[in-house]
C-alpha positions in Angstrom: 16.7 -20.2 -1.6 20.1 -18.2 -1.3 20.5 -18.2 -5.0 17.3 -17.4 -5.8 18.0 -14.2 -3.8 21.3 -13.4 -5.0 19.9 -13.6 -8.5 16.9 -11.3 -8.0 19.6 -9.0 -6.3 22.0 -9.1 -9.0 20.0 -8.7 -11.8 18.0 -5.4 -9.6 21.9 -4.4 -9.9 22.3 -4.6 -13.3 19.2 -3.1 -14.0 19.9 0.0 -11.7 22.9 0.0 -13.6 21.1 0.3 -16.9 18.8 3.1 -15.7 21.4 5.4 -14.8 23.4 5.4 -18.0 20.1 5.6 -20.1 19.2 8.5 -17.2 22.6 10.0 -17.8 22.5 9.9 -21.5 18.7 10.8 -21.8 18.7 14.3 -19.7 22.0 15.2 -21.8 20.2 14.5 -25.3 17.0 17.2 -24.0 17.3 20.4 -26.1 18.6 23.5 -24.7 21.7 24.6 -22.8 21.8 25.1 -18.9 24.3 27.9 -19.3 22.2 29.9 -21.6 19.5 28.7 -19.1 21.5 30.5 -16.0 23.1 33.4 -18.1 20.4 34.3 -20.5 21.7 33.6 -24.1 22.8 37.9 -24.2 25.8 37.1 -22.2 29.4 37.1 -23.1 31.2 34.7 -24.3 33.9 34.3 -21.5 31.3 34.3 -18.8 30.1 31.7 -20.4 32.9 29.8 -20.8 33.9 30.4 -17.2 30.8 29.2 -16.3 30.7 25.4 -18.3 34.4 25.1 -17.1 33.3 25.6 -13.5 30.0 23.1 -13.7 32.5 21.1 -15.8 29.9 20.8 -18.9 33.2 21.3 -20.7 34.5 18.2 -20.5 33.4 15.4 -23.0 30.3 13.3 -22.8 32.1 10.5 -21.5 33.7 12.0 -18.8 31.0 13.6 -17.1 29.3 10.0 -16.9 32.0 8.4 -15.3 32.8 11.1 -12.9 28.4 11.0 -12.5 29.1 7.2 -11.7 31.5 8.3 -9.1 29.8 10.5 -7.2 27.0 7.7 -7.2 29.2 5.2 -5.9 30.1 7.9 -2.8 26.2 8.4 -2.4 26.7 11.6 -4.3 24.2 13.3 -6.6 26.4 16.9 -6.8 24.6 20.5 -6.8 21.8 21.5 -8.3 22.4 24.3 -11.2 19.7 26.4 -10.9 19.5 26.0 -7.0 22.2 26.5 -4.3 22.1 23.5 -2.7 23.0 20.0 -2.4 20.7 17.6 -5.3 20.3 15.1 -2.0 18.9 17.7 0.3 16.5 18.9 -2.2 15.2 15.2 -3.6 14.6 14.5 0.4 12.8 17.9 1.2 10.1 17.0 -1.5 10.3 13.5 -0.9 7.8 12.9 1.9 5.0 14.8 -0.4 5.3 12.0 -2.8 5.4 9.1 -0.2 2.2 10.5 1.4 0.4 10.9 -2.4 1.3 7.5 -3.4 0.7 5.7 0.2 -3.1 7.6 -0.1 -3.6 6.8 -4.0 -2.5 2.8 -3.0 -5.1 2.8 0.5 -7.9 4.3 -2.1 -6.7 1.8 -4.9 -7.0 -1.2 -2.5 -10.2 0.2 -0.9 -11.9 0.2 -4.3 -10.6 -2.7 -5.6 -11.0 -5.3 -3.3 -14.6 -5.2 -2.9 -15.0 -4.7 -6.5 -13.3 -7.7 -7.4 -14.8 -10.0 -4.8 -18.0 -9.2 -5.8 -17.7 -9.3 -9.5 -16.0 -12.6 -9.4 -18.8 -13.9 -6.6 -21.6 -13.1 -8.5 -20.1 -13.9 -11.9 -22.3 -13.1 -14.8 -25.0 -11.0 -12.9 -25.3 -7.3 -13.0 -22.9 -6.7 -10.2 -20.4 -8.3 -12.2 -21.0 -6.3 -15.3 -21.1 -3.0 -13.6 -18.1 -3.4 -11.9 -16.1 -4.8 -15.0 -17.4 -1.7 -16.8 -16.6 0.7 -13.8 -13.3 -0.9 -14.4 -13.0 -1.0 -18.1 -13.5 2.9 -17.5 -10.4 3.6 -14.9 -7.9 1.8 -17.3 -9.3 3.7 -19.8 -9.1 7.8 -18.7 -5.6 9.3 -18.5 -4.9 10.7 -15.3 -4.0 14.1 -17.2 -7.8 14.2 -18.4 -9.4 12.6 -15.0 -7.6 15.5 -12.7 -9.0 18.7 -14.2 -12.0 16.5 -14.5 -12.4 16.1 -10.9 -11.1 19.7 -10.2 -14.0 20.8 -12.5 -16.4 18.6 -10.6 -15.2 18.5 -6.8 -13.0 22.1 -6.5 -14.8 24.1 -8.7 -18.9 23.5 -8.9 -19.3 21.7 -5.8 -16.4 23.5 -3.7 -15.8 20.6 -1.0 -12.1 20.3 -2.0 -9.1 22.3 -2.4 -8.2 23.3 -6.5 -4.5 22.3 -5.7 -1.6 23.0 -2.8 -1.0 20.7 0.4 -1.7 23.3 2.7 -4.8 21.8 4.0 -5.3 17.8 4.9 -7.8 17.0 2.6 -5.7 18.7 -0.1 -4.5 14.8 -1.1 -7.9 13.0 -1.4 -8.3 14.8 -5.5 -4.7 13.9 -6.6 -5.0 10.4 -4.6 -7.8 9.7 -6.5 -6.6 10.8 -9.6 -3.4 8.1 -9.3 -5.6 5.8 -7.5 -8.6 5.3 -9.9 -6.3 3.8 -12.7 -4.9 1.4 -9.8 -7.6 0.0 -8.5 -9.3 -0.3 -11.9 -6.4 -2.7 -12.9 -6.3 -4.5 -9.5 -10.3 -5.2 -9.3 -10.0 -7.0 -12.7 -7.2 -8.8 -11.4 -8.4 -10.3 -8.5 -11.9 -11.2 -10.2 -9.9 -13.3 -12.4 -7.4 -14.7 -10.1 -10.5 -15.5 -7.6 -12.1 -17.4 -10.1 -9.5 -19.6 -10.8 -9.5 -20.0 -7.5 -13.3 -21.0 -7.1 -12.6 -23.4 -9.7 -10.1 -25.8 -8.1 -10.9 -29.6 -7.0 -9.9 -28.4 -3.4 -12.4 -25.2 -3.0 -14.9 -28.2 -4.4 -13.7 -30.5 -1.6 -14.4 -27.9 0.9 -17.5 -27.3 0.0 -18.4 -30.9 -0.4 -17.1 -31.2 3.4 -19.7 -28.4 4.9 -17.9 -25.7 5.3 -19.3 -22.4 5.3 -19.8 -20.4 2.2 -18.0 -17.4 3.9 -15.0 -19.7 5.4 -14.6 -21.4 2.3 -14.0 -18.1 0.4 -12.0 -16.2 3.5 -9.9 -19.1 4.5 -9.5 -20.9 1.2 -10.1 -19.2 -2.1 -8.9 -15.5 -1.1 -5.3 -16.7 0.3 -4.7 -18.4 -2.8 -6.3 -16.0 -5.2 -4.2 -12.6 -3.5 -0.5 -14.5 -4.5 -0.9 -13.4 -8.6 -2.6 -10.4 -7.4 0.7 -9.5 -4.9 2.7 -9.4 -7.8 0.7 -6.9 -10.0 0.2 -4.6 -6.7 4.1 -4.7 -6.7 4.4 -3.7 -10.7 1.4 -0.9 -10.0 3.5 0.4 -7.4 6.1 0.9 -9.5 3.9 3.0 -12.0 2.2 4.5 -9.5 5.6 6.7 -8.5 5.9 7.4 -12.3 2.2 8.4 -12.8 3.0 11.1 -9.7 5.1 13.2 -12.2 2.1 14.2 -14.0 -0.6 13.9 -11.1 1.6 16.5 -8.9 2.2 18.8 -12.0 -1.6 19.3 -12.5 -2.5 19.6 -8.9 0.5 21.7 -7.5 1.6 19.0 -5.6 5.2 19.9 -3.8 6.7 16.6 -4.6 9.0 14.9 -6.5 7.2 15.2 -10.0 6.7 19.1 -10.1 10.4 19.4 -8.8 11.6 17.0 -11.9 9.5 19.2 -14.2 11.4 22.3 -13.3 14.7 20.9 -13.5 13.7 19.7 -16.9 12.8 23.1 -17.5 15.6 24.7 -16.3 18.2 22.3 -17.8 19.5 21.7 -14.4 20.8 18.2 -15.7 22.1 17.1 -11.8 18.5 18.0 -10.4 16.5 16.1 -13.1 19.3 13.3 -13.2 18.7 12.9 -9.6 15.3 12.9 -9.2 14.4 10.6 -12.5 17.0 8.2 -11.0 15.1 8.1 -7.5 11.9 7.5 -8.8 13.2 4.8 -10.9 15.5 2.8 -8.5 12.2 2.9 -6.1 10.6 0.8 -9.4 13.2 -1.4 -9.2 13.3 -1.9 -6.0 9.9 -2.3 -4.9 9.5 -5.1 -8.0 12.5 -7.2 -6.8 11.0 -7.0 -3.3 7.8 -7.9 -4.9 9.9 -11.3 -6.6 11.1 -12.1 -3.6 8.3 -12.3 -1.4 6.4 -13.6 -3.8 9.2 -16.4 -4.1 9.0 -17.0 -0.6 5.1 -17.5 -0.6 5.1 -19.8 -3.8 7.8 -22.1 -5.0 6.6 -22.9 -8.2 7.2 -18.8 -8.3 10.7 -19.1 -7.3 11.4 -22.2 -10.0 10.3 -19.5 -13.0 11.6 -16.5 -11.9 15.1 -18.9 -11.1 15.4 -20.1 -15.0 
């Protein structure tokens, strides 16, 4: 079990590892100059000069990565460019608006999912299952850059129950949580109808049935338990996608997190900013899939035996 662990940890390290050099080397190869970004392209040449030499965008390529890999080894993400202050303290000021979009999308996701699925895969075949494949067929299918003006159009603008955009108000969250949700729980119904019919299909759901039990305790105590294990490990993937989805999501609804943060510093060339905030989101993939191996380890060995070779 130990080295099972230690390999899920090392190769999480190795991957973090890969996603800040291709972060590193990704935000430097975008267009554009953040001097000319700061200075307006009008101003003179020595100011400008002054200027790299001080951020230290006059040193070569290779030297602003290592010294970028030493301030991440010291927990240190420098200064923002076009802001004066720290790129930690502004990652953790927007932070919490992105925890509380994804934790929202992720209770509506399940919410809609879960019963979808169960039913589908209980009455297999029938129109219940048909509908809900097809409601699910249609929330894989819509980007969540189309679906959020859609809803706007619908919910904001013609019926006026919800806010346009903003978090100023609580129920500000449900349109964007839906928008990153929908997609989610689309994916997640159609994989526990198929996982829950495996399930139903095993010589032990037979047995139980065979011995009396319940229809409801049969599928609650039996087929469910078994069926969620596959399901655990696409929730833990979907997670991941979910934080990336947000960049968009937050961007169309004015969402103060970290996606319409990232887009600015992409806009404004401020390489530490964007560096920062690309790296957070996608350290937070990393680690919420290796916590996602692991437990999923611990629940099933024969999970631990493939993940392990």
């Amino acid at each position: 079990m130990l080295k099972f662990l230690l390999s899920r940890l090392a190769s999480a390290g190795i991957v973090i590892l890969g996603v800040v050099s291709l972060v590193f080397l990704l935000i430097h190869l975008i267009p554009g100059d953040p001097v000319d970004a700061m200075l307006g392209e009008s101003a003179a040449s020595t100011d400008r000069a002054a200027l790299r030499q001080a951020l230290g965008l006059d040193q070569p390529l290779y030297v602003q990565y290592f010294q970028y890999l030493d301030g991440l080894m010291q927990l240190d993400l420098g200064r923002s460019l076009s802001q004066d202050a720290s790129v930690t303290s502004l990652l953790l000021q927007r932070l919490p608006a992105t925890i509380e979009l994804a934790a929202v999308a992720l209770l509506l996701a399940l919410l809609i999912a879960l019963p979808l699925g169960v039913l589908a895969a209980l009455r297999q075949d029938s129109a219940w299952d048909r509908g809900s494949m097809l409601l699910a067929l249609a929330g894989v299918s819509i980007p969540s850059f189309w679906l959020g003006p859609l809803l706007i159009l619908l919910f904001a603008v013609m019926l006026g129950w919800l806010p346009v955009s903003g978090r100023e108000n609580p129920t500000s969250v449900i349109l964007p949580a839906l928008t990153l949700g929908l997609g989610m729980a689309a994916i997640l119904a159609r994989m526990v109808r198929a996982s829950l019919l495996e399930v139903l299909g095993q010589d032990y759901i037979r047995t139980a049935r065979a011995k009396g039990l319940p229809g409801a305790q049969v599928i609650g105590q039996h087929a469910l338990r078994n069926a969620f294990l596959p399901v655990l490990t696409v929730l833990g993937l979907q997670l991941g996608t979910l934080l990336g989805g947000a960049v968009i999501t937050e961007v169309v609804f004015s969402w103060p997190g970290l996606g319409s943060l990232i887009i600015d510093a992409i806009q404004s060339r401020d390489y530490p900013l964007a560096q920062g905030g690309v790296l957070l989101i996608s350290i937070s993939y990393v680690l919420v899939n290796t916590v996602t191996d692991i437990a999923a380890g611990l629940l099933d060995p024969r999970v631990r035996r493939a993940l392990r070779t």
